[in-house]
C-alpha positions as CSV (number, residue, x, y, z in Angstrom):
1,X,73.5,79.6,171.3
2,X,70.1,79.0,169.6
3,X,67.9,76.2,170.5
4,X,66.4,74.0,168.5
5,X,63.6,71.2,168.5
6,X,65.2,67.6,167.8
7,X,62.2,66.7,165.3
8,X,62.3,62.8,166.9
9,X,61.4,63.5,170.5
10,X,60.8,67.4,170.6
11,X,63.7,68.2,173.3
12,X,65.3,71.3,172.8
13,X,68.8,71.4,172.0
14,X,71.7,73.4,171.3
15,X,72.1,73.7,167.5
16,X,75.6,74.7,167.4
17,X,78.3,72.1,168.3
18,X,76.0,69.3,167.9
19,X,77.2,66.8,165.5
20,X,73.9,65.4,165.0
21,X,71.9,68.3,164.5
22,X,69.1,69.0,164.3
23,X,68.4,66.0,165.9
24,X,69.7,65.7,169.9
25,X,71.5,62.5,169.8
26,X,72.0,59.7,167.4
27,X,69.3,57.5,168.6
28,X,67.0,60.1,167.5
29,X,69.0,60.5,163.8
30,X,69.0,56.7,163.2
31,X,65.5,56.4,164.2
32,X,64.6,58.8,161.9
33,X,67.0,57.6,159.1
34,X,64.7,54.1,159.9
35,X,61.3,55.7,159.3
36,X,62.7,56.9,155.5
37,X,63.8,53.2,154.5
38,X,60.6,51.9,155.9
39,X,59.1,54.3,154.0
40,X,56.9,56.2,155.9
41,X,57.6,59.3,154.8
42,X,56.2,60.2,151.2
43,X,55.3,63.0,149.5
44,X,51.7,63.2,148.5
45,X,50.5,62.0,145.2
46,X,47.2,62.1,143.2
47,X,46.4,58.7,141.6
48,X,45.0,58.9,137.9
49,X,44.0,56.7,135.8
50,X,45.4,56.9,132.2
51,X,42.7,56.6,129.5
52,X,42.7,54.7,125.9
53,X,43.9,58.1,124.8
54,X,46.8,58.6,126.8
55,X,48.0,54.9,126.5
56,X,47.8,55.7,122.2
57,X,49.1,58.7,122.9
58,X,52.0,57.3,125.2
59,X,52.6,54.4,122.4
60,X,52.8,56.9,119.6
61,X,55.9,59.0,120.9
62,X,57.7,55.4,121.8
63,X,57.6,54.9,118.3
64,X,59.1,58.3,117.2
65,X,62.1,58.1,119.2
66,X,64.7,57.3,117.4
């Protein structure tokens, strides 16, 4: 059966059969499960600014819609 790393802790475990895959136990899954409501996982970003353009530009197609 293949082995795979539970990405919480790193110990190996069987990935087949395990109702908590891939994680090894549910410790590990809830913990995890914790870190995405506290939010620190994210997918990176790049801040911009928006310039006087882009605002006009922005205000101008809220006004076509119909």
């Amino acid at each position: 059966m293949p082995l795979v790393k539970c990405p919480n802790c790193g110990k190996e475990v069987e990935f087949s059969g395990n109702e908590f895959r891939p994680f090894c136990s549910e410790r590990c899954q809830l913990l995890d499960l914790g870190s995405w409501a506290d939010g620190e996982y994210a997918l990176p970003t790049e801040d911009t600014e928006l310039t006087e353009a882009d605002i006009e530009a922005l205000g101008k197609a809220l006004e076509e819609r119909p």
